[in-house]
C-alpha positions as a Python dict, from the first residue, in 0.01 Angstrom:
ca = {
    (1, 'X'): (0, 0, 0),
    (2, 'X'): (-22, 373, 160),
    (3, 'X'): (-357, 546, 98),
    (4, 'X'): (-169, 876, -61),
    (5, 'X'): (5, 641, -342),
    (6, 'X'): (-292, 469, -410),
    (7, 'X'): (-485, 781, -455),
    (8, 'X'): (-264, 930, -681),
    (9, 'X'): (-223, 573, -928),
    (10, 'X'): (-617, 601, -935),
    (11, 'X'): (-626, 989, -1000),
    (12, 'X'): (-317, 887, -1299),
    (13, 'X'): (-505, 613, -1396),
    (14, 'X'): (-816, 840, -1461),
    (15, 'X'): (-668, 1124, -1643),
    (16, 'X'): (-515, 854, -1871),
    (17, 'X'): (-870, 728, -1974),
    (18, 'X'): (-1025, 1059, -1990),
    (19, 'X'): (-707, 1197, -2232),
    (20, 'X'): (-806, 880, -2497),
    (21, 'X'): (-1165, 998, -2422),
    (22, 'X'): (-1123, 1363, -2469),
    (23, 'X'): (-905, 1533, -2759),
    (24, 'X'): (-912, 1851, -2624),
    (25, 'X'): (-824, 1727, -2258),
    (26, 'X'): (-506, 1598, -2406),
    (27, 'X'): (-451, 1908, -2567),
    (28, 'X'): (-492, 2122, -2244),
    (29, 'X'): (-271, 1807, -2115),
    (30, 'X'): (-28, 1892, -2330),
    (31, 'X'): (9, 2268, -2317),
    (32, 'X'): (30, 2268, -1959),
    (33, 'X'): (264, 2053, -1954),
    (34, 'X'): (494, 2262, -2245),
    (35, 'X'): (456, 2552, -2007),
    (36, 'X'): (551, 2382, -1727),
    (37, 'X'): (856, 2235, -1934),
    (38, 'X'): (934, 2588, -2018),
    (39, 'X'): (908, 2729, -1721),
    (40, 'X'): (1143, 2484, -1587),
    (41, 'X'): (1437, 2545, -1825),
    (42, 'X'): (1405, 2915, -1776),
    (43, 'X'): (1424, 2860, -1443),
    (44, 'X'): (1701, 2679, -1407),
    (45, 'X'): (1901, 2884, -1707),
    (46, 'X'): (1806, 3204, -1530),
    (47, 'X'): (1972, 3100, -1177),
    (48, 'X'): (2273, 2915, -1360),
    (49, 'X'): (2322, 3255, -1568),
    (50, 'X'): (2288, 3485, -1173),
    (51, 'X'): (2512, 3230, -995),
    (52, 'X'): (2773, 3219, -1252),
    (53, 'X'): (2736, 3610, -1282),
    (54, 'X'): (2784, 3627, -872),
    (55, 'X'): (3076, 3443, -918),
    (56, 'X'): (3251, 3643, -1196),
    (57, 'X'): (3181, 3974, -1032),
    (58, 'X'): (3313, 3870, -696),
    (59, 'X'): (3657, 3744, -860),
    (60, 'X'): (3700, 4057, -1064),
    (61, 'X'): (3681, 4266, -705),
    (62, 'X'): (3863, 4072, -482),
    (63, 'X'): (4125, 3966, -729),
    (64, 'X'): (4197, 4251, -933),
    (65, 'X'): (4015, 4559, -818),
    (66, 'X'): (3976, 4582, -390),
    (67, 'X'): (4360, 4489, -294),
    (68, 'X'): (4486, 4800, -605),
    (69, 'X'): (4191, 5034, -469),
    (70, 'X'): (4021, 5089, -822),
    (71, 'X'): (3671, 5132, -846),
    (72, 'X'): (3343, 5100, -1088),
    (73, 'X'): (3107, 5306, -1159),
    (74, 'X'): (2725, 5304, -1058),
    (75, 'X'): (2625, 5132, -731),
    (76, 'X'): (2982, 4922, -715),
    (77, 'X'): (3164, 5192, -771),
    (78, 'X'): (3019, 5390, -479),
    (79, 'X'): (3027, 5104, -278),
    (80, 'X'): (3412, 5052, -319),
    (81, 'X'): (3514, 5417, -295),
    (82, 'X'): (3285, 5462, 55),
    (83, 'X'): (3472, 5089, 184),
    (84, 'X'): (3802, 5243, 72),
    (85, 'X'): (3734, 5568, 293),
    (86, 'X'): (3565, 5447, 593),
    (87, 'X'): (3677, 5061, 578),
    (88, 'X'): (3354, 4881, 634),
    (89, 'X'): (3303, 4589, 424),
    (90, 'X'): (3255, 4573, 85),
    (91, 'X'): (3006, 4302, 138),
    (92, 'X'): (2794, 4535, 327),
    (93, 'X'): (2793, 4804, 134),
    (94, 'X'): (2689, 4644, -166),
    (95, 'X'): (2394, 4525, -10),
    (96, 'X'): (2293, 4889, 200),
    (97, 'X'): (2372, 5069, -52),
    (98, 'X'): (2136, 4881, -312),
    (99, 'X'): (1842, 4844, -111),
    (100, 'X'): (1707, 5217, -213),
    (101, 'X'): (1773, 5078, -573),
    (102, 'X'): (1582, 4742, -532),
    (103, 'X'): (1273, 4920, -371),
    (104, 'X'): (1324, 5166, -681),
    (105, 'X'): (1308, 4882, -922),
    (106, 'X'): (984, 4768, -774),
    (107, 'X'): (822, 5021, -826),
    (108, 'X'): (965, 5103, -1170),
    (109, 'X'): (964, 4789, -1307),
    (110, 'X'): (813, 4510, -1137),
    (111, 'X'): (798, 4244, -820),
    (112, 'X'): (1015, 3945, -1016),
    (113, 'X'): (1286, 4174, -1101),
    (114, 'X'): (1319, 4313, -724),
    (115, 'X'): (1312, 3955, -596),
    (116, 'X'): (1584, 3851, -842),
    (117, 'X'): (1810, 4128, -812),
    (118, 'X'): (1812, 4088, -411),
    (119, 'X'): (1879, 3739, -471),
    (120, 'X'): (2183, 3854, -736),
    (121, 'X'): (2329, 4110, -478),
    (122, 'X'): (2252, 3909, -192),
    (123, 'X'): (2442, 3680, -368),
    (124, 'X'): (2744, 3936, -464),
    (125, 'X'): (2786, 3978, -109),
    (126, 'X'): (2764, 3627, 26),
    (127, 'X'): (3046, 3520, -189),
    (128, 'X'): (3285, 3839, -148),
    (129, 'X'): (3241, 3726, 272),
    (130, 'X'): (3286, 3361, 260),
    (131, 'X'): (3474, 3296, -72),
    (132, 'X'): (3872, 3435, -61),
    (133, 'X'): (3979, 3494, -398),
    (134, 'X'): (4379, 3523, -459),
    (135, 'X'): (4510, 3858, -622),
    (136, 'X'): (4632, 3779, -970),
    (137, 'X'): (4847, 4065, -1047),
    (138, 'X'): (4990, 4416, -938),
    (139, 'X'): (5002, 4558, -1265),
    (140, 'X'): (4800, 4852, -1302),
    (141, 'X'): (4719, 4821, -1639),
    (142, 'X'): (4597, 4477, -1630),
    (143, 'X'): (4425, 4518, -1305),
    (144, 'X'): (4189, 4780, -1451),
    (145, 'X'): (4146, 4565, -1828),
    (146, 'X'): (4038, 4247, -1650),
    (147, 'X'): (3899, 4359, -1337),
    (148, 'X'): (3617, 4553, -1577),
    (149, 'X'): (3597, 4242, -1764),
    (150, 'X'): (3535, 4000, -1450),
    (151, 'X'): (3288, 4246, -1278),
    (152, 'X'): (3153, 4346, -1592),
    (153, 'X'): (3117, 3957, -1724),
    (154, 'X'): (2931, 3887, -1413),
    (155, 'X'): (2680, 4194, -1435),
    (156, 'X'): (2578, 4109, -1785),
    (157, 'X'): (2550, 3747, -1657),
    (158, 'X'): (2321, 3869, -1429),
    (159, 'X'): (2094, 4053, -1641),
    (160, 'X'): (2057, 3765, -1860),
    (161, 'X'): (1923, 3590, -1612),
    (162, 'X'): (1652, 3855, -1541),
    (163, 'X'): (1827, 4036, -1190),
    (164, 'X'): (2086, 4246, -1172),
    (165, 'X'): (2435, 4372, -935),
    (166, 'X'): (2434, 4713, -1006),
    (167, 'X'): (2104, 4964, -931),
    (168, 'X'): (2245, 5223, -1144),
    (169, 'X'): (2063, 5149, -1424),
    (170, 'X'): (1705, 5111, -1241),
    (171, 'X'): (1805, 5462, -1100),
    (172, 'X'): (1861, 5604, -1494),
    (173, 'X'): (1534, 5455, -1582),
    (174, 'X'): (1377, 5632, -1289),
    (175, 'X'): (1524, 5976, -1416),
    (176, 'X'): (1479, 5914, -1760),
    (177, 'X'): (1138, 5882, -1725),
    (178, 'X'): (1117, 6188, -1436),
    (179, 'X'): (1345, 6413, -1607),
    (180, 'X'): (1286, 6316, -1984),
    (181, 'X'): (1715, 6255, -1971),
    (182, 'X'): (1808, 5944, -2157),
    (183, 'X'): (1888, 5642, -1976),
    (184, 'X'): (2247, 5692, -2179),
    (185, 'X'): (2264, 6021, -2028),
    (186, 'X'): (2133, 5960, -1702),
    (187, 'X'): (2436, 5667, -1614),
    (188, 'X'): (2672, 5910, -1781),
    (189, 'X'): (2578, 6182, -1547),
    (190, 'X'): (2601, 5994, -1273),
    (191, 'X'): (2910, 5818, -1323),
    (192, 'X'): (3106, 6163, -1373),
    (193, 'X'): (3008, 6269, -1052),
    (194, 'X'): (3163, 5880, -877),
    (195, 'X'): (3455, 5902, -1076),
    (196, 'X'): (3521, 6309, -963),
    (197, 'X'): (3479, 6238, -628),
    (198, 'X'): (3718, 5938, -696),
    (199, 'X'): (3980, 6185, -796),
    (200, 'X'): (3959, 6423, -508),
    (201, 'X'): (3911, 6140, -247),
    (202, 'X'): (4180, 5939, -368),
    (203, 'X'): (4379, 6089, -694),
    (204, 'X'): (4363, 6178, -1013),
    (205, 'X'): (4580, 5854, -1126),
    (206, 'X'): (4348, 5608, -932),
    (207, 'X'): (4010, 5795, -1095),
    (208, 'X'): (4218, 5719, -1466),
    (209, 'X'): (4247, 5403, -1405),
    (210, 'X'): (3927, 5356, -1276),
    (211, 'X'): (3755, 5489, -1558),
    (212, 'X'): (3953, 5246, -1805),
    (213, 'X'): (3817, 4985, -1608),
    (214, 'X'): (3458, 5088, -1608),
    (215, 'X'): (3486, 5150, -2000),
    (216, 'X'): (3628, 4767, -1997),
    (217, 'X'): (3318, 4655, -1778),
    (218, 'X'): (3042, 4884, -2010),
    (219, 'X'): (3201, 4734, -2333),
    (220, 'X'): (3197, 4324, -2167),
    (221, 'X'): (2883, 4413, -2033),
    (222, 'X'): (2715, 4517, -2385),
    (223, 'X'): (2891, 4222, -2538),
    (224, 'X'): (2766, 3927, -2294),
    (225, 'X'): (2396, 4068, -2332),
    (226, 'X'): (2402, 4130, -2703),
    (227, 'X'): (2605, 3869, -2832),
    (228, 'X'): (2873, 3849, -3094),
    (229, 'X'): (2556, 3767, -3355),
    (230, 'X'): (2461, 4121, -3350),
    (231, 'X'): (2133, 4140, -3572),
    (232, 'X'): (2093, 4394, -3809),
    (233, 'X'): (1744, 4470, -3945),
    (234, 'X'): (1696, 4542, -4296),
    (235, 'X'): (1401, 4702, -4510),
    (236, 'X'): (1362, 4616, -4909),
    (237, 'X'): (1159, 4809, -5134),
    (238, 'X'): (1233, 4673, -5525),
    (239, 'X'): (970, 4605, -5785),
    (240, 'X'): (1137, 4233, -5838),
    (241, 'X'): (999, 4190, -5445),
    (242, 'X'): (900, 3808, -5541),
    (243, 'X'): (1218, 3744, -5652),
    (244, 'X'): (1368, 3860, -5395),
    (245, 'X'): (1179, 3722, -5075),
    (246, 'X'): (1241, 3378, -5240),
    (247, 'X'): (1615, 3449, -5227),
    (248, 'X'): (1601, 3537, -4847),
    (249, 'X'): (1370, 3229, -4757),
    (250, 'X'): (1553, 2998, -4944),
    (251, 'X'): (1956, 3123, -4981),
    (252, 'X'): (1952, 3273, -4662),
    (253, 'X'): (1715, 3082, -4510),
    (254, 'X'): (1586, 3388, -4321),
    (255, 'X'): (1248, 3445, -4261),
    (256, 'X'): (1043, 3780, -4432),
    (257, 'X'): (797, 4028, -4346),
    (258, 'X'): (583, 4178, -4619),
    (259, 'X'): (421, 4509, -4552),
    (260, 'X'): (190, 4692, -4783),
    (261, 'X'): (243, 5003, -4875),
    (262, 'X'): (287, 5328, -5110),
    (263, 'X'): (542, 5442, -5323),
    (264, 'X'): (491, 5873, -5392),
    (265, 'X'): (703, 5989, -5635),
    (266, 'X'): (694, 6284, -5913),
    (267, 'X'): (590, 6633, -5955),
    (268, 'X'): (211, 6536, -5838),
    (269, 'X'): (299, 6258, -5593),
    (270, 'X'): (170, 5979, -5792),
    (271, 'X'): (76, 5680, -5555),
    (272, 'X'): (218, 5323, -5665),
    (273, 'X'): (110, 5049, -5462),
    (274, 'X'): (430, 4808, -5318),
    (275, 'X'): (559, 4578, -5132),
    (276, 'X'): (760, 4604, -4871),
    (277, 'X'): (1018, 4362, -4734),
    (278, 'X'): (1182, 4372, -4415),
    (279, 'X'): (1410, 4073, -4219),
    (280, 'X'): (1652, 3989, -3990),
    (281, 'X'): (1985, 3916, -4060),
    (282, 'X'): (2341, 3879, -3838),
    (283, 'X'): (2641, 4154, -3974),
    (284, 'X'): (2825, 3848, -4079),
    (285, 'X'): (2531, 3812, -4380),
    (286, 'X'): (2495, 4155, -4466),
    (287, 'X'): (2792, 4137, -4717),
    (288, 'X'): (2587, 3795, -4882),
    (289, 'X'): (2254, 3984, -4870),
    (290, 'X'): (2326, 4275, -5009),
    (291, 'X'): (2519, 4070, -5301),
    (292, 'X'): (2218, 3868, -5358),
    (293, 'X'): (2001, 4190, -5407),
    (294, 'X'): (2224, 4303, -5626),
    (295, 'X'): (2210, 4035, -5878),
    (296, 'X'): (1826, 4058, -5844),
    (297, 'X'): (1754, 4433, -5872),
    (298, 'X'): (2075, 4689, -5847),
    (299, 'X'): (1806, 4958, -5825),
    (300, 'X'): (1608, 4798, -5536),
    (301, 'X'): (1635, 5051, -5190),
    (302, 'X'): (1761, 4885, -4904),
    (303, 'X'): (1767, 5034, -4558),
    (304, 'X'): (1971, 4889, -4250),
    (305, 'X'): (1905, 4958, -3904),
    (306, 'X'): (2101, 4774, -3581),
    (307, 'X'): (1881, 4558, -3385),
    (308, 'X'): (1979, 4496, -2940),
    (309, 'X'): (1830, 4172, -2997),
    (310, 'X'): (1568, 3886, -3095),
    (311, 'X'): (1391, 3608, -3060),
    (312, 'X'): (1173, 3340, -3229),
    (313, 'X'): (1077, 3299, -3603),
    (314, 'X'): (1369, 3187, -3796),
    (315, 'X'): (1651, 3342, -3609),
    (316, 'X'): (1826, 3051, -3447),
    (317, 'X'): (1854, 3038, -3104),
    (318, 'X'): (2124, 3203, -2891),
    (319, 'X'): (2322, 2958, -2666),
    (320, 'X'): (2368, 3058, -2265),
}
């Protein structure tokens, strides 16, 4: 038998006896080995989620938006006005044009993301060069609806899986935290000035259209990230508070945070002692909560706030 396989049925063989030996090696066993489980999946989810993203991006601009000259805004759309003045490659711009972003994003945020988001773009441009994508359709309305959704389908793909197609957003981050702008503001800013120089470059028509499809690509974008479950989070202060944590935990089958605090109220701000409730719940149960509250305590104060996203506890998990 070769020396390397017998080696390593001696050094299983060992660890084996030592784990019926040992409780807690088993249990070290056993959480390295969930990590390395979990590390796995993520793995493999986060480079399905990229590759499917590169994918969806590259048919949105080849088959709707490069052959009817509309653009995008941030990095793409810079990249498609500059390839539709000077006719160099799409493919290359994407990737010179990015590279100040991905260096930004290094700095700014951190060594994984820059290694993802060349592999995303690098990506982006590999498949706009070898892959040829038919045009759909030459209707202008349609091209600038569903190219934003295909480019903006594949960007939020992308993010999901932890890289990115697009440096605009590393850049607002940058500013935001130089200039005190919000990130918001910062991609607003600097998508007015793309889409202007769209209009005097090429016309005021193509710049319209244009902007349609960017507000096509922001609104997929927002939606693949966030979901359709958008959370909402949701703060209870009622002196039945008993009555109604058991309510959430078992009707809603939501989980429940209990804070301690103080409730001031009257002339000398007399201090009462409370509870506090707060949980997580999708819009689609707000209607049910706020009914259940009501039967409980139609006096009980209830404040609702919108939540990007979460994870863990009792909120079930999102699917890819």
């Amino acid at each position: 038998m070769n020396s390397i396989w017998k080696r390593r049925i001696i050094k299983a063989f060992i660890i084996q006896k030592l784990k019926k030996n040992d409780p807690d090696l088993q249990s070290d066993f056993d959480q390295t080995s969930q990590k390395l489980r979990v590390t796995l999946i993520s793995l493999f989810k986060d480079v399905f989620l990229i590759v499917l993203g590169v994918i969806s991006a590259a048919f949105g601009l080849e088959s709707f938006l490069l052959p009817n000259m509309f653009i995008d805004g941030g990095v793409t759309g810079i990249s498609l006005l500059v390839s539709e003045i000077t006719s160099i490659p799409l493919y290359i711009l994407i990737v010179v044009i990015n590279i100040p972003f991905i260096f930004l994003g290094f700095k700014v945020i951190g060594k994984r993301f820059a290694i993802r988001a060349t592999i995303a773009i690098s990506g982006l441009a590999l498949s706009l060069l070898l892959i040829d994508f038919p045009e759909v359709t030459q209707d202008k309305l349609l091209v600038s609806v569903f190219g934003g959704f295909f480019l903006g389908a594949g960007i939020g793909l992308s993010v999901r899986g932890g890289g990115v197609l697009d440096g605009t957003e590393v850049l607002a981050i940058f500013m935001s935290k130089k200039l005190g702008t919000t990130v918001g503001d910062a991609i607003t800013i600097i998508n007015v000035i793309i889409f202007s120089a769209a209009a005097y470059l090429l016309s005021i028509e193509t710049a319209l259209y244009s902007m349609l499809t960017y507000l096509a690509a922001s609104k997929t974008l927002d939606f693949v990230i966030e979901g359709i479950e958008e959370y909402t989070g949701v703060t209870i202060i009622s002196e039945h508070n008993t009555k109604i944590m058991d309510m959430i935990t078992h009707t809603m089958r939501r989980g429940v945070t209990i804070y301690q605090g103080k409730q001031g109220y009257g002339n000398h701000g007399h201090m009462n002692e409370i509870d506090i409730l707060y949980t997580v719940v999708t819009r689609l149960e707000i209607s049910k909560l706020n009914r259940e509250i009501e039967k409980i305590d139609p006096n009980a104060f209830v404040i609702m706030h919108s939540i990007n996203d979460t994870r863990g506890g009792m909120i079930k998990k999102r699917s890819i």
